[in-house]
KOLVOBA-236459 format. One record per residue (C-alpha): residue number from 1; residue in one letter; x, y, z. Coordinates in steps of 0.2 Angstrom, whole numbers, m for minus. Example, Ala and Ser with C-alpha at 12.3 -4.5 7.8 and 13.67 -1.06 7.14 Angstrom:
<pts>
<pt 1,A,<62,m22,39>>,
<pt 2,S,<68,m5,36>>,
</pts>
This chain:
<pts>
<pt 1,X,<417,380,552>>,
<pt 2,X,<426,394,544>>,
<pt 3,X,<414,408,536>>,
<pt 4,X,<424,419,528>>,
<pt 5,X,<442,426,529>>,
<pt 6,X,<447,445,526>>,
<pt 7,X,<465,452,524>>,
<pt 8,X,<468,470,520>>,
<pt 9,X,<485,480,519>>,
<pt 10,X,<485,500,523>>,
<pt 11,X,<500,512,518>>,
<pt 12,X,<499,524,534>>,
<pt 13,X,<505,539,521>>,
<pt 14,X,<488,538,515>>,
<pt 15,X,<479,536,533>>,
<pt 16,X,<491,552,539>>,
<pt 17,X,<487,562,521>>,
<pt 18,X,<468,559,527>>,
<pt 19,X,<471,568,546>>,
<pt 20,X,<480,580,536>>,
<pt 21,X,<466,585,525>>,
<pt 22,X,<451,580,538>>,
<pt 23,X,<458,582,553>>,
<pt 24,X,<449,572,569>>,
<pt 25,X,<433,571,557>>,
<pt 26,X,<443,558,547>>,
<pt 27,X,<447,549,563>>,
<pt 28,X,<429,551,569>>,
<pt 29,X,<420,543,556>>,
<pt 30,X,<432,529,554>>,
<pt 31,X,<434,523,575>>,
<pt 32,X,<421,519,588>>,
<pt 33,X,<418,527,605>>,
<pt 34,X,<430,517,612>>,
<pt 35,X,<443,517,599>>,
<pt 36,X,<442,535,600>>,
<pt 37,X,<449,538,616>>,
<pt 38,X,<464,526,613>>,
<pt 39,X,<466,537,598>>,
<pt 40,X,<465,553,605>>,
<pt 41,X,<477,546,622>>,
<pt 42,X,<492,540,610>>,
<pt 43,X,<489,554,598>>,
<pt 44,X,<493,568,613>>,
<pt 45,X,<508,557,619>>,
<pt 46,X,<516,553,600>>,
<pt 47,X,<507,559,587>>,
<pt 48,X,<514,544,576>>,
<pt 49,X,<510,531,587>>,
<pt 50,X,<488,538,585>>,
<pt 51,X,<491,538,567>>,
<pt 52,X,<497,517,564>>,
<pt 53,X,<482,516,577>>,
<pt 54,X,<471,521,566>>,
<pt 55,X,<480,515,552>>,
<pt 56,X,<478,497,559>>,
<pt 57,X,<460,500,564>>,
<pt 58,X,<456,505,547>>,
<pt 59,X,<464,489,540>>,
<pt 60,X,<453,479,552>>,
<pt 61,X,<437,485,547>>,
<pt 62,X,<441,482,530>>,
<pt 63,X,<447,466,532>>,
<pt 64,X,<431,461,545>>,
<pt 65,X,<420,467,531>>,
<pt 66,X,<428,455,517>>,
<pt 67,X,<427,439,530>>,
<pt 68,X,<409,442,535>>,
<pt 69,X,<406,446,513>>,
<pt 70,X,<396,463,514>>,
<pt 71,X,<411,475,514>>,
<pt 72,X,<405,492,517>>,
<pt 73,X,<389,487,515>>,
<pt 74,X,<373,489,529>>,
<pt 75,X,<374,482,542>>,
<pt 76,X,<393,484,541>>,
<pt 77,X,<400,501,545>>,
<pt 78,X,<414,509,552>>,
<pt 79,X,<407,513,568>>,
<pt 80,X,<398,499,574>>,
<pt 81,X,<414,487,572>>,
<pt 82,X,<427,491,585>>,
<pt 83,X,<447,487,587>>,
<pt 84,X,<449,484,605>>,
<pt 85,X,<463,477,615>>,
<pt 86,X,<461,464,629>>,
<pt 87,X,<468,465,644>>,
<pt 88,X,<487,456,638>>,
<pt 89,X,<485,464,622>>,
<pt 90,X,<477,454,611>>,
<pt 91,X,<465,462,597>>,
<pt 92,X,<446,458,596>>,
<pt 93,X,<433,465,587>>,
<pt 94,X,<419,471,598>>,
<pt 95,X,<400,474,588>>,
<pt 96,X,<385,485,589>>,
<pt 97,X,<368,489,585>>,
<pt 98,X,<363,481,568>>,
<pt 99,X,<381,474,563>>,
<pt 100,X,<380,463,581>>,
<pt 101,X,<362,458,579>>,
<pt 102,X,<368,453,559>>,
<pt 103,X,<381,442,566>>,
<pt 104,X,<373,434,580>>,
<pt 105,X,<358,429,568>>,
<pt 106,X,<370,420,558>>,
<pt 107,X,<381,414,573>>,
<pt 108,X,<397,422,565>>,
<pt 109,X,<412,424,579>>,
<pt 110,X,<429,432,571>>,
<pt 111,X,<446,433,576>>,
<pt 112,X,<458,447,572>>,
<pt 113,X,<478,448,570>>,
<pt 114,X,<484,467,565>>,
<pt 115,X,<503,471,563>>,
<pt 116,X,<510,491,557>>,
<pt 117,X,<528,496,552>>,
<pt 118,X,<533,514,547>>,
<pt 119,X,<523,514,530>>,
<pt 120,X,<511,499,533>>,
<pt 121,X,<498,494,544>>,
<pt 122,X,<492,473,538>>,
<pt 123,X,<476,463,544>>,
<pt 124,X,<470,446,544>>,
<pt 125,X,<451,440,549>>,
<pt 126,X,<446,425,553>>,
<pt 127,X,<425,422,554>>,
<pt 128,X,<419,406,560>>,
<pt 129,X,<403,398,560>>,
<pt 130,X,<393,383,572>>,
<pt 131,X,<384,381,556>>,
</pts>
Protein backbone atom coordinates (compact mmCIF):
# COMPACT_ATOMS: atom_id res chain seq x y z
CA UNK A 1 0.00 0.00 0.00
CA UNK A 2 1.43 3.26 -1.08
CA UNK A 3 2.24 5.62 2.02
CA UNK A 4 3.20 8.68 0.69
CA UNK A 5 4.84 10.10 -2.49
CA UNK A 6 7.48 12.98 -2.78
CA UNK A 7 8.77 14.78 -5.83
CA UNK A 8 10.99 17.69 -5.60
CA UNK A 9 13.07 19.67 -8.61
CA UNK A 10 16.47 21.46 -7.67
CA UNK A 11 18.06 24.24 -10.06
CA UNK A 12 21.84 23.12 -9.76
CA UNK A 13 22.80 27.07 -9.96
CA UNK A 14 21.51 27.32 -6.61
CA UNK A 15 23.22 23.86 -5.28
CA UNK A 16 26.73 25.39 -6.91
CA UNK A 17 26.00 29.22 -5.51
CA UNK A 18 25.85 27.18 -1.97
CA UNK A 19 29.61 25.53 -2.43
CA UNK A 20 30.48 28.72 -3.62
CA UNK A 21 29.41 30.62 -0.63
CA UNK A 22 29.97 27.46 2.01
CA UNK A 23 32.40 25.51 0.46
CA UNK A 24 32.55 21.56 1.47
CA UNK A 25 30.55 22.54 4.85
CA UNK A 26 27.55 23.05 2.39
CA UNK A 27 28.22 19.53 1.10
CA UNK A 28 28.78 18.14 4.63
CA UNK A 29 25.82 18.92 6.14
CA UNK A 30 23.64 17.94 3.37
CA UNK A 31 25.38 14.12 2.25
CA UNK A 32 25.96 11.14 4.57
CA UNK A 33 29.33 9.35 5.22
CA UNK A 34 28.90 7.41 2.33
CA UNK A 35 27.64 10.03 -0.13
CA UNK A 36 30.59 12.02 0.89
CA UNK A 37 33.22 10.07 -0.57
CA UNK A 38 31.37 9.69 -4.08
CA UNK A 39 31.02 13.41 -3.62
CA UNK A 40 34.56 14.21 -2.92
CA UNK A 41 35.70 11.24 -5.78
CA UNK A 42 33.61 12.93 -8.74
CA UNK A 43 34.26 16.23 -7.40
CA UNK A 44 38.46 15.81 -7.94
CA UNK A 45 37.85 14.06 -11.37
CA UNK A 46 35.04 16.86 -12.87
CA UNK A 47 34.09 19.43 -10.66
CA UNK A 48 30.66 19.63 -12.42
CA UNK A 49 29.84 16.21 -12.31
CA UNK A 50 30.15 16.38 -7.80
CA UNK A 51 27.93 19.31 -8.08
CA UNK A 52 24.53 17.40 -10.03
CA UNK A 53 25.62 14.81 -7.30
CA UNK A 54 24.78 16.70 -4.74
CA UNK A 55 22.37 18.58 -6.64
CA UNK A 56 20.42 15.20 -7.05
CA UNK A 57 21.09 14.05 -3.55
CA UNK A 58 19.67 17.28 -2.30
CA UNK A 59 16.34 16.65 -4.36
CA UNK A 60 16.16 13.08 -2.83
CA UNK A 61 16.04 14.05 0.53
CA UNK A 62 13.57 16.54 0.03
CA UNK A 63 11.51 14.58 -1.90
CA UNK A 64 11.97 11.38 0.72
CA UNK A 65 10.92 13.83 3.49
CA UNK A 66 7.38 14.81 1.64
CA UNK A 67 6.63 10.92 0.85
CA UNK A 68 7.17 9.76 4.45
CA UNK A 69 5.08 13.53 5.62
CA UNK A 70 7.65 15.07 8.23
CA UNK A 71 9.73 17.04 5.69
CA UNK A 72 12.63 18.42 7.50
CA UNK A 73 11.32 17.51 10.64
CA UNK A 74 12.96 15.02 13.61
CA UNK A 75 13.54 12.11 12.91
CA UNK A 76 14.19 13.21 9.31
CA UNK A 77 17.52 14.83 8.54
CA UNK A 78 19.84 15.29 5.93
CA UNK A 79 22.27 13.07 7.19
CA UNK A 80 20.75 10.00 8.38
CA UNK A 81 18.92 9.54 4.80
CA UNK A 82 21.51 8.46 2.20
CA UNK A 83 21.46 8.50 -2.01
CA UNK A 84 23.38 5.45 -2.66
CA UNK A 85 23.88 3.42 -5.99
CA UNK A 86 23.52 -0.25 -6.25
CA UNK A 87 25.74 -2.28 -7.89
CA UNK A 88 24.06 -1.79 -11.83
CA UNK A 89 23.26 1.67 -10.92
CA UNK A 90 20.12 1.94 -9.43
CA UNK A 91 19.35 4.59 -6.51
CA UNK A 92 18.22 3.62 -3.07
CA UNK A 93 17.76 5.27 -0.13
CA UNK A 94 19.71 3.78 2.71
CA UNK A 95 18.52 4.95 6.62
CA UNK A 96 20.09 5.54 10.15
CA UNK A 97 19.86 5.96 13.68
CA UNK A 98 16.42 7.49 14.55
CA UNK A 99 15.11 8.09 10.71
CA UNK A 100 15.61 4.02 10.22
CA UNK A 101 14.13 3.10 13.66
CA UNK A 102 10.94 5.80 12.44
CA UNK A 103 10.49 3.94 9.44
CA UNK A 104 10.90 0.40 10.35
CA UNK A 105 8.15 0.99 13.29
CA UNK A 106 5.82 1.97 10.82
CA UNK A 107 6.98 -0.62 8.03
CA UNK A 108 7.74 2.26 5.40
CA UNK A 109 10.02 0.75 2.32
CA UNK A 110 10.72 3.65 -0.36
CA UNK A 111 11.79 3.72 -3.81
CA UNK A 112 13.69 6.42 -5.49
CA UNK A 113 14.11 7.56 -9.34
CA UNK A 114 16.71 10.91 -9.52
CA UNK A 115 17.54 12.46 -13.14
CA UNK A 116 19.94 15.94 -13.48
CA UNK A 117 20.55 18.04 -16.74
CA UNK A 118 22.73 21.15 -16.88
CA UNK A 119 20.47 23.41 -14.70
CA UNK A 120 18.26 20.73 -12.93
CA UNK A 121 18.52 17.94 -10.84
CA UNK A 122 14.40 16.13 -10.40
CA UNK A 123 13.22 13.30 -7.91
CA UNK A 124 10.39 11.05 -7.52
CA UNK A 125 9.78 8.90 -4.06
CA UNK A 126 7.69 6.37 -3.67
CA UNK A 127 6.88 5.00 0.17
CA UNK A 128 5.03 1.86 0.54
CA UNK A 129 3.47 0.44 3.45
CA UNK A 130 2.32 -3.62 4.52
CA UNK A 131 -0.20 -1.75 6.41
Amino acid sequence: MIYGIGTDICDVRRIRASLGRHGDRFAERVLGEDELAVWRARSARWPERGVRYLATRFSAKEAFSKAIGLGMVSPMSWRLCEILNLPGGRPTIVLHGALKTWCAERGLRAHVTVTDETDYAATFVVVETDA
